[in-house]
Structure formats: structure tokens, C-alpha cells
C-alpha positions as CSV (number, residue, x, y, z in Angstrom):
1,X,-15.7,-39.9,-41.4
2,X,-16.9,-41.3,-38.2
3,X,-16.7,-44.6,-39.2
4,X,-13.0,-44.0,-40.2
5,X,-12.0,-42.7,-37.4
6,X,-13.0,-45.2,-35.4
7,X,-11.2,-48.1,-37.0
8,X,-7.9,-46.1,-37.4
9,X,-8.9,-46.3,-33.2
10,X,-8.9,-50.1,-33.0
11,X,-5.8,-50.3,-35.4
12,X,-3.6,-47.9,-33.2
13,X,-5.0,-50.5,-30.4
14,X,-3.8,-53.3,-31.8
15,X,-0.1,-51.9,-33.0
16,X,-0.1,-50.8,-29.0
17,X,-0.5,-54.2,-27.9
18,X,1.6,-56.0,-30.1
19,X,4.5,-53.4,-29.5
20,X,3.9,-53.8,-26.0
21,X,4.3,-57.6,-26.6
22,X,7.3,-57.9,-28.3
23,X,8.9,-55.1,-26.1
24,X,8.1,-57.3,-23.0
25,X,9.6,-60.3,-24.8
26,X,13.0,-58.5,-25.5
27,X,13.0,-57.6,-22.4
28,X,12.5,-61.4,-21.1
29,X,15.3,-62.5,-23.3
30,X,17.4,-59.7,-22.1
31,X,16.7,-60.6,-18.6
32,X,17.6,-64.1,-19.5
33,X,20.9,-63.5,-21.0
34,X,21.8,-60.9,-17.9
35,X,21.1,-63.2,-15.7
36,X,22.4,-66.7,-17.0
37,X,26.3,-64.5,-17.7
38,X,25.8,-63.6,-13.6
39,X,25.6,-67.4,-12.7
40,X,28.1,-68.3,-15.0
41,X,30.3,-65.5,-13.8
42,X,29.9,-66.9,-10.0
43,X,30.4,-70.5,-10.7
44,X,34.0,-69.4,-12.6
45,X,34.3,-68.1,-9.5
46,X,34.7,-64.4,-10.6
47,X,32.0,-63.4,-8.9
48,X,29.7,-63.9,-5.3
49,X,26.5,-63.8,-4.3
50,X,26.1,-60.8,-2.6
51,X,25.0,-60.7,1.1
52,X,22.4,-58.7,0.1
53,X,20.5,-62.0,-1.2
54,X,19.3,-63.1,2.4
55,X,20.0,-66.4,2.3
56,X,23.5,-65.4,2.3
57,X,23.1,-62.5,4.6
58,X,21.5,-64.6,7.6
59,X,24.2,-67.5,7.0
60,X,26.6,-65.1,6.9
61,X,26.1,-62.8,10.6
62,X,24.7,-66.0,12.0
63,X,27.6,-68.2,11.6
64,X,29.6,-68.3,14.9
65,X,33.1,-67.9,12.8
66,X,31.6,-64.2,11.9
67,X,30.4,-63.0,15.9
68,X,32.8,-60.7,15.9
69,X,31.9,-59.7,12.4
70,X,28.3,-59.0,13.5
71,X,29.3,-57.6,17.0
72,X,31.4,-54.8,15.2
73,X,28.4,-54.1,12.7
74,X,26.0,-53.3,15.8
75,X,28.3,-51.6,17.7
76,X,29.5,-48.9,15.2
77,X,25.8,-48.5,14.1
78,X,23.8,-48.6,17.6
79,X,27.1,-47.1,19.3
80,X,26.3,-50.1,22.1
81,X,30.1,-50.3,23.7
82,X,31.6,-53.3,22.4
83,X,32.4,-55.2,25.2
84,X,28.7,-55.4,26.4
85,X,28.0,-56.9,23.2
86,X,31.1,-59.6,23.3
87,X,29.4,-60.8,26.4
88,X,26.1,-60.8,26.3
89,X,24.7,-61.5,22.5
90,X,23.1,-64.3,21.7
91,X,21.6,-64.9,18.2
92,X,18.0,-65.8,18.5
93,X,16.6,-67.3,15.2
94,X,19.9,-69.2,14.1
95,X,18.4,-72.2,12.7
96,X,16.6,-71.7,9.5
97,X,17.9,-74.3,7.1
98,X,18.7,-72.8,3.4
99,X,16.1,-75.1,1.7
100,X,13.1,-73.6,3.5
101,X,13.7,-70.2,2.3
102,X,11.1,-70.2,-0.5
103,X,8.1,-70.6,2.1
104,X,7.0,-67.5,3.0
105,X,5.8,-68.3,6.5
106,X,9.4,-68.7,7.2
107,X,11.2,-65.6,8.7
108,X,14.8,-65.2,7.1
109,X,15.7,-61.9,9.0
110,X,18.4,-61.7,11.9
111,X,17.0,-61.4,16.0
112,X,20.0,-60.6,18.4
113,X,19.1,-60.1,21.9
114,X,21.7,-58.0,23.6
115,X,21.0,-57.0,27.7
116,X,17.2,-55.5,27.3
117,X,17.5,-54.7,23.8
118,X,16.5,-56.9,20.9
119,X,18.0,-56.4,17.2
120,X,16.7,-56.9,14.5
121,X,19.0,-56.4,11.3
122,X,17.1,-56.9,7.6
123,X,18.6,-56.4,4.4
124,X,16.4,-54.5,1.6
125,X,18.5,-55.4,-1.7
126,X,15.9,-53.6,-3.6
127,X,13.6,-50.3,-3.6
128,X,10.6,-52.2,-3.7
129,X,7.1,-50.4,-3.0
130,X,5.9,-51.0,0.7
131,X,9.5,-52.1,1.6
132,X,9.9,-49.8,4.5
133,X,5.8,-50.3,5.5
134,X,7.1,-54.0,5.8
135,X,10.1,-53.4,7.8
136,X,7.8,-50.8,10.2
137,X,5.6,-53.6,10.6
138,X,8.0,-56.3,11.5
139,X,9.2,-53.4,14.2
140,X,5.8,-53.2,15.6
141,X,5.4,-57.0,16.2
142,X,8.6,-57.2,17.9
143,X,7.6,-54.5,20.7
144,X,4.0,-56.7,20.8
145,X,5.7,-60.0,21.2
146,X,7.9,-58.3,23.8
147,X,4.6,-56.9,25.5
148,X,3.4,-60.6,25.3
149,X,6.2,-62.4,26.7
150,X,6.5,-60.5,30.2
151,X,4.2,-59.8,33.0
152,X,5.6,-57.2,34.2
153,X,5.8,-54.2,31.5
154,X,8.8,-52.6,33.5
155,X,10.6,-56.2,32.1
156,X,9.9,-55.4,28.5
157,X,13.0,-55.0,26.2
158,X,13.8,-52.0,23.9
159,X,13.4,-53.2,20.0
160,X,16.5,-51.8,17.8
161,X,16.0,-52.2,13.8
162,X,19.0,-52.0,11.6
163,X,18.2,-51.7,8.0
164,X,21.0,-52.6,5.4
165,X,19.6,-50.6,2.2
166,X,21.3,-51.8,-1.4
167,X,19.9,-48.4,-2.9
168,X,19.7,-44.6,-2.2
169,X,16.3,-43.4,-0.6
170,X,17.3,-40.8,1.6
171,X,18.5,-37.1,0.2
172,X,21.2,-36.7,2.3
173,X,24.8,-38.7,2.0
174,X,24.7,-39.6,5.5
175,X,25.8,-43.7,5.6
176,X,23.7,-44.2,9.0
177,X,20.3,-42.2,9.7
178,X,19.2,-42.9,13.3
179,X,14.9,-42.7,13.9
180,X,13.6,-42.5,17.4
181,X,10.5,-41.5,18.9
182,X,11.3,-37.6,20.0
183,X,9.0,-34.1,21.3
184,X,8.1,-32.0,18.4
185,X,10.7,-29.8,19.7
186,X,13.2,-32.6,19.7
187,X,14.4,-32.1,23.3
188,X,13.0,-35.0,24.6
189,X,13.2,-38.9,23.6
190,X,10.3,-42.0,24.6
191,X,12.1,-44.3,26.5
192,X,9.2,-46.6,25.6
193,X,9.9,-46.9,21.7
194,X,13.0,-47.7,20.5
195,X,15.6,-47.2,17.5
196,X,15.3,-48.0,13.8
197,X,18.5,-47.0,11.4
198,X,19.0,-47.0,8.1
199,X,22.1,-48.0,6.5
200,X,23.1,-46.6,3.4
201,X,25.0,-49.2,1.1
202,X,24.5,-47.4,-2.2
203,X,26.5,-44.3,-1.1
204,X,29.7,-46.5,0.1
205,X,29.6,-48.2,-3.2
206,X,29.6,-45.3,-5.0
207,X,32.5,-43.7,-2.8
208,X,34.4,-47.0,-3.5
209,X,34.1,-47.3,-7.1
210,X,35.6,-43.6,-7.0
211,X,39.4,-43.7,-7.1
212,X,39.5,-40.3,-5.8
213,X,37.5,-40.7,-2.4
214,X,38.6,-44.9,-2.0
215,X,41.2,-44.4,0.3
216,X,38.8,-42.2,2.8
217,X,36.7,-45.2,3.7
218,X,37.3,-46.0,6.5
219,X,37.7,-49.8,8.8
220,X,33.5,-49.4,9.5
221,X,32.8,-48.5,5.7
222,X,35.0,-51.5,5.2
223,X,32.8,-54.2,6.5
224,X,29.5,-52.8,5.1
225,X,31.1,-53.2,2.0
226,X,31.1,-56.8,2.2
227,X,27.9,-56.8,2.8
228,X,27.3,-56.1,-1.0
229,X,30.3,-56.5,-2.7
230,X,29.3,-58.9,-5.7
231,X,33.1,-59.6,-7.1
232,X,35.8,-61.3,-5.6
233,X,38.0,-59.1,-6.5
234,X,36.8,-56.2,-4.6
235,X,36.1,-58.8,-1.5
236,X,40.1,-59.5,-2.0
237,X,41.1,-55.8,-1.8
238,X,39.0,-55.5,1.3
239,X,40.0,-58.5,3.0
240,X,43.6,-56.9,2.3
241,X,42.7,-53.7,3.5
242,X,41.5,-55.5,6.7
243,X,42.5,-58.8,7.4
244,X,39.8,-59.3,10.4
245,X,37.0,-59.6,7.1
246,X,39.1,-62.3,6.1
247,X,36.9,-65.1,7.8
248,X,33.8,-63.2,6.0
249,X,35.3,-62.8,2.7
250,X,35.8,-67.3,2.8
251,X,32.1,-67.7,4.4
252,X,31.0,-65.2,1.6
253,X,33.1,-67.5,-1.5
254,X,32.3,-70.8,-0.1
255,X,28.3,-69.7,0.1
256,X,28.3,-68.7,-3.5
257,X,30.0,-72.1,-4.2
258,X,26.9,-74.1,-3.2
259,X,24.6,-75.0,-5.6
260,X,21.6,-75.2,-3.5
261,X,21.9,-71.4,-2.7
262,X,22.8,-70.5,-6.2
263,X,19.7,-72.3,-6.9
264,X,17.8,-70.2,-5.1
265,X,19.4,-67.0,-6.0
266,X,18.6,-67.7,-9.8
267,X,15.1,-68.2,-9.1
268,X,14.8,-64.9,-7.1
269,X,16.7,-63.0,-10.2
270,X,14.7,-64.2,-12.3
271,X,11.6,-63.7,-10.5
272,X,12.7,-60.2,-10.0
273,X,13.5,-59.5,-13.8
274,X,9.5,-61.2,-14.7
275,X,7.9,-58.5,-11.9
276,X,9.7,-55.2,-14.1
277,X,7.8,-57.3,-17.0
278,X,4.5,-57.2,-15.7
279,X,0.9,-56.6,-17.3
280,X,0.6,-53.5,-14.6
281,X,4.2,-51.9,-16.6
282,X,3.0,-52.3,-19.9
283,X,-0.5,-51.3,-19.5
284,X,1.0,-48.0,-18.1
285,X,2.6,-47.6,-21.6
286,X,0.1,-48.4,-23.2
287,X,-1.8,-45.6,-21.5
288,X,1.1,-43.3,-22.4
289,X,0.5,-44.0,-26.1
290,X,-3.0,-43.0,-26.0
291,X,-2.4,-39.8,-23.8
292,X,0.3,-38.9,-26.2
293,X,-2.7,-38.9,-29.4
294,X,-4.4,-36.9,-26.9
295,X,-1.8,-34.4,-26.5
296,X,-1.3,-34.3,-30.1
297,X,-5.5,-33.2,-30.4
298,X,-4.2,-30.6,-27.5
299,X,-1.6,-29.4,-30.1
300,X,-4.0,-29.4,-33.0
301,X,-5.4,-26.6,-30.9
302,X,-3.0,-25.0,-29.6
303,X,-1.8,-24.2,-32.7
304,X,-5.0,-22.5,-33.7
305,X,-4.8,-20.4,-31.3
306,X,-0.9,-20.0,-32.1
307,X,-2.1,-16.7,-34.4
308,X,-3.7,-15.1,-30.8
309,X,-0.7,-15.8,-28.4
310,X,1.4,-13.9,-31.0
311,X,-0.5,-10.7,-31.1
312,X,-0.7,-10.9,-27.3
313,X,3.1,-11.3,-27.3
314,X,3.7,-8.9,-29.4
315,X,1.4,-5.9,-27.7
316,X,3.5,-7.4,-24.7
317,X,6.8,-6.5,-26.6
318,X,5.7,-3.1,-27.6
319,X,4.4,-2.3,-23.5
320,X,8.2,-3.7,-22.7
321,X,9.7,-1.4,-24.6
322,X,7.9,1.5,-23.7
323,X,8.4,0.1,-19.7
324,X,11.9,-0.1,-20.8
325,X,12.2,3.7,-22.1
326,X,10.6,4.7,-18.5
327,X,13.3,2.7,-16.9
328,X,15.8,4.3,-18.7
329,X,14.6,7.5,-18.1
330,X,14.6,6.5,-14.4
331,X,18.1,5.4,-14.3
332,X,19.1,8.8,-16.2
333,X,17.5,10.7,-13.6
334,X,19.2,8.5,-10.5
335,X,22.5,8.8,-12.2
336,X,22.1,12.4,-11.9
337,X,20.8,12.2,-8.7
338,X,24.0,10.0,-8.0
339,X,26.5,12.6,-9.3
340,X,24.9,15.5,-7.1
341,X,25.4,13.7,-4.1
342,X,28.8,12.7,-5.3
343,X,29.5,16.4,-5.7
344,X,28.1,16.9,-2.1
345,X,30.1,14.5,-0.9
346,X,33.2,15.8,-2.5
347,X,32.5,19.3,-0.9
348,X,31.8,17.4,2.4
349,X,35.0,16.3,2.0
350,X,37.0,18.9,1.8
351,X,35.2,20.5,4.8
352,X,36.5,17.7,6.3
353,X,39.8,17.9,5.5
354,X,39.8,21.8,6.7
355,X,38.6,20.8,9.5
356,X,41.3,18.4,10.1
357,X,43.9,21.1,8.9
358,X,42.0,23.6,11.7
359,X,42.6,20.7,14.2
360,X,46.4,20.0,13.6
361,X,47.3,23.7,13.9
362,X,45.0,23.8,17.4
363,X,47.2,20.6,18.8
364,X,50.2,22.2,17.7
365,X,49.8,25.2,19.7
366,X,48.5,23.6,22.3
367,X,51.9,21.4,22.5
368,X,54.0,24.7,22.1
369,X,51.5,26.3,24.8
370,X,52.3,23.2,27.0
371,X,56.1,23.3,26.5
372,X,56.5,27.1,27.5
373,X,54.2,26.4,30.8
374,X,56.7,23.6,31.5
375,X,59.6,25.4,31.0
376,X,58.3,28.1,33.7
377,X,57.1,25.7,36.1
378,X,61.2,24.2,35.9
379,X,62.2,27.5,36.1
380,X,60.4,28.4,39.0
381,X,60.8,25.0,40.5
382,X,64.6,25.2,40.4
383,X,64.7,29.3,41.6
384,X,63.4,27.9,44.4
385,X,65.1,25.0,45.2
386,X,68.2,27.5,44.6
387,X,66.8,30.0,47.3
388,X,66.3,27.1,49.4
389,X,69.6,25.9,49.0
390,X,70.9,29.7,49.6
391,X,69.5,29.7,52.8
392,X,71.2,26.3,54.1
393,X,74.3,27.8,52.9
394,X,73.6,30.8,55.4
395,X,73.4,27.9,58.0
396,X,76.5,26.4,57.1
397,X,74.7,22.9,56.6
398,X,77.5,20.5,54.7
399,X,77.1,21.0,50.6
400,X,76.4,17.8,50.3
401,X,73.9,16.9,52.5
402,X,72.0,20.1,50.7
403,X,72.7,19.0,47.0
404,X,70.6,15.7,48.4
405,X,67.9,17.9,49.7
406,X,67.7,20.1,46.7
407,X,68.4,17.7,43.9
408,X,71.0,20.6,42.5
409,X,74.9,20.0,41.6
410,X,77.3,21.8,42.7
411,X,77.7,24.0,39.7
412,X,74.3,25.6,40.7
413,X,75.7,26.3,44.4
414,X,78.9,27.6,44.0
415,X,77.0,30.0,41.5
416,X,74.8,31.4,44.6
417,X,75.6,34.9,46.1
418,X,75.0,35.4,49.2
């Protein structure tokens, strides 16, 4: 038995490795296929190389037809006013020829210095481990150089990052993510460190490709979208949409007309398309395979103990239903407790309401109480005003000079006696 065992062992082995063989070459000639209709597609000139290919990206922002281009990109993201820009930018690293982008000692990412900042702008077409570590790191050797460069530390300028990211990474659907050094309370910011940002690309593409949310993007959201728009149809529509891109949209086509860059952009496809075939991937299924015989020994015994789990489950049913009952009984016993102080509140009520009734009668006699004392004070009010009026008469002061004294007419006075 143990021998048996053993060489079904090595015969599940093998079957592993040769699926994992031929899987990995479907997947090659898939690759191949995908990629060989994209070049085909941009040389019938219905699609571009995106600028998220870096070659394309750095001949793109550092071409001096596109300054304004670049300036707007910087000042919507860094919120650096745009006429401080205009005037004092200069591109830094500007001269790296296209056919020396295969050696990796040679740096293909953008360096603006602006005033006392320095910007860095680098495109990360794909969610690569370590592809933010590597960004982080270019950061820090910017700040060291600075440190480097100047005597006098009070001289040193403040390092900016802009990071263009071709895919989702962050939760949120914010397009731009600002980082800086703050407090833990967050009241305070390091003047010393910098800013790094993170632009979104994934999220406008998706807002774009929905008809319903298309017309919201706005002039900004524009422009990033030619960053990574791979058809020239959509570069058309946005070129419409904003005729300042139109210079970008032609630098964009007449790069992905130019078989030396092509060149290169097949060879990075491709190279991209053999690392998702690696050893490493299909090693890891490979490993799945043998923890899924392993779960199925798990399930051998689970299912031995299957006859157990239902007993428990049922003496679990049976305490449920008898904690059910007490519920029950519980709720039977509020409800009644419920419809006594309903009944309580009723009477409440309707000592309320007597109350009330009590109330109403009390104001009304208190009006009518009110009314009668008015009347008398009147009454007595005018007697007198008559006896006073009596006694002018007695003086023969002129009636009318006494109806103004005594506010009475003359009906009242020629009704005196005296």
C-alpha cells in the first residue's frame, strides 16, 4: 500500500508539471497574438503608444512645443500659480536620446526645477511590486543630491514628486492624493521635506469610458487623459474637446509612427507578458495543486467527524427551541406589561384633558371677572370726569374748553344738573 501510494505521488507530480507547462505555453502564444494585433493596430494608425510607455512620456512633456502642456499638468496638481511656472521652469534632464533607453544606468524620468522647488514627474504604467519603494527612493536621492550641491543648507531646494499611476491603488476615488511630512496631529507641516502626489489615471479612464459621467470631466481631467489614452480616436475627441491638447495629440501620433520607439515598446510588451509567465507563477500553482490533495485528506476527516457535528447541532436545535419558548414567554409578558401602561396612559390622559377642561372654565371667568372690573373702573372713571366737568360748569368756564379737559361730548354735559 505504501508503495502505491507513493508512485500515484510522483505521477500527480508529473501531470502538475506538464499542465503547468503547457498552460505557460498558451499563455505565451496568447501573449504573442495580443501583442503582435497591438502593433499592427498602431502602425494602421488606429491606435498610439500610450504616454504611459516612458519613452513617449519623457519626449512627450520635454518637447518644447508641449511647455505649456507640462506647465498646466504641474500647476493644477502642485497648485504652483501658473505664471511662476511660465517664467521660471526649466527642464533639467532633456537630452536622453530614445535609443539609450534599454540601459538601465540611464534615467528616463522627468526633473523640472521651478524657483526652489525641483519636480520630479514619473509614470508607473503598471502595479508592479516595489513600484512605489522605487519611486520613495528616487525621492530620497533628490533631497541628498540637493544636500550635496549647496553649502549653505538654508540654499537647499524643496523636492516635489508627481506620480502618474495607470492603475487603482488607493481606496478612495480621489484623482490627486497629496503626501507631506505633517505632526501626528496633523496641525503642523516640515518645511524641510517636501511633496509627493499620486495621480490617479485608472479612475479618469473609467469615468470616461462611462457615457453617463463623460461630460463631467472636466479641462484638467482632460489632459491626464492624454497621458494614457491608447486610441486615436479618443485622443481626437479630446483634442476637440480642447483644442490647446492639439499640439500633444500630433507629438503623441507622430511618436507612435516611429519605428525605433515602436521597437522598443514591443520588446517592453513582450518582456512584460514573459514576467506574468514566470517559474515563480507556476510554481505557486503547482503548490496550490498539492495543498488542494491536502485539503481533500482534511475533508476525508472532516467527514468522519460529520456524524458528531450533527448531534452537537441538533442538541443545539433542541436548546434553541426551548430558548425560543422563554423568549416567547418573555415577549407575552412585555406585551402585557405594554398594554397596562397603555391603559395608564389612557387614564393619564383623560386626567389631562380634565384638567385642561378645569383650565378653560378658570380663564373664562377670569376674562368675565376682568370685563366687569373694567366696566366699573369706566364707570367710575367717567362719574368723575362728569363731576368734574359739573363743577367747571358752576364756574362758567366755556363748554368747550371743558369737553377738552374732560374728554366728554356734549351730550354728557347738557345731561348735568346742577
Amino acid at each position: 500500500m505504501a508503495t502505491k501510494k507513493n508512485n500515484n505521488n510522483n505521477d500527480n507530480g508529473t501531470e502538475e508539471r506538464q499542465y503547468s507547462t503547457y498552460t505557460k505555453d498558451i499563455l505565451k502564444r496568447v501573449s504573442h497574438i495580443s501583442i503582435e494585433k497591438e502593433l499592427q493596430e498602431i502602425r494602421e494608425k488606429k491606435r498610439v503608444i500610450p504616454a504611459t510607455f516612458d519613452p513617449v512620456f519623457k519626449s512627450l512633456l520635454t518637447n518644447e512645443n508641449n511647455r505649456g502642456y507640462l506647465e498646466d499638468l504641474i500647476c493644477y496638481v502642485t497648485k504652483i500659480p501658473k505664471e511662476i511656472i511660465s517664467k521660471n521652469m526649466v527642464v533639467v534632464n532633456n537630452q536622453l536620446p530614445i535609443e539609450k533607453y534599454n540601459n538601465k544606468q540611464m534615467n528616463t524620468d522627468i526633473l523640472v526645477e521651478i524657483e526652489r522647488n525641483v519636480i520630479n514627474l514619473e509614470m508607473n504604467a503598471q502595479k508592479e511590486i516595489g513600484i512605489f519603494e522605487k519611486n520613495a527612493a528616487y525621492y530620497q536621492k533628490l533631497m541628498v543630491e540637493q544636500y550635496k550641491r549647496s553649502v549653505d543648507y538654508r540654499n537647499i531646494k524643496r523636492v516635489i514628486q508627481i506620480n502618474f499611476n495607470d492603475f487603482k491603488y488607493f481606496s478612495d476615488e480621489d484623482i490627486i492624493i497629496k503626501f507631506q511630512m505633517t505632526s501626528e496631529n496633523g496641525l503642523y507641516i516640515d518645511p524641510i521635506y517636501g511633496e509627493v502626489y499620486h495621480v490617479n489615471l485608472a479612475i479618469l479612464k473609467k469615468l470616461w469610458y462611462n457615457e453617463g459621467k463623460k461630460q463631467s470631466l472636466n479641462d484638467f481631467d482632460l489632459k491626464l487623459l492624454m497621458l494614457c489614452a491608447s486610441e486615436r480616436e479618443t485622443l481626437d475627441e479630446l483634442a476637440e474637446r480642447d483644442e490647446s491638447l492639439m499640439n500633444v495629440k500630433k507629438n503623441i501620433e507622430e511618436l507612435s509612427d516611429d519605428e525605433d520607439i515602436i521597437g522598443l515598446y514591443d520588446v517592453k510588451k513582450a518582456a512584460e507578458w514573459e514576467k506574468n509567465c514566470t517559474k515563480a507563477y507556476f510554481e505557486e500553482l503547482e503548490k496550490d495543486i498539492k495543498k488542494y490533495e491536502e485539503d481533500v485528506k482534511k475533508y476525508e476527516k472532516d467527514v468522519k467527524k460529520h456524524d458528531e457535528d450533527v448531534k452537537k447541532q441538533e442538541e443545539s436545535i433542541r436548546k434553541q427551541q426551548q430558548d425560543v419558548k422563554k423568549r416567547e414567554e418573555d415577549i407575552r409578558k412585555k406585551q402585557q406589561e405594554i398594554e397596562k401602561q397603555e391603559e395608564d396612559i389612557r387614564t393619564h390622559q383623560q386626567i389631562i384633558e380634565k384638567q385642561k377642561e378645569d383650565i378653560r372654565k378658570q380663564q373664562k371667568d377670569i376674562r368675565k371677572y376682568e370685563e366687569e372690573t373694567r366696566k366699573k373702573e369706566l364707570d367710575q372713571e367717567k362719574k368723575q370726569r362728569l363731576e368734574m366737568a359739573k363743577n367747571l360748569l358752576k364756574e362758567n368756564i366755556d363748554i368747550d374748553i371743558i369737553l377738552k379737559v374732560t374728554s366728554l361730548n356734549k351730550e354728557d354735559i347738557k345731561g348735568l344738573n346742577f
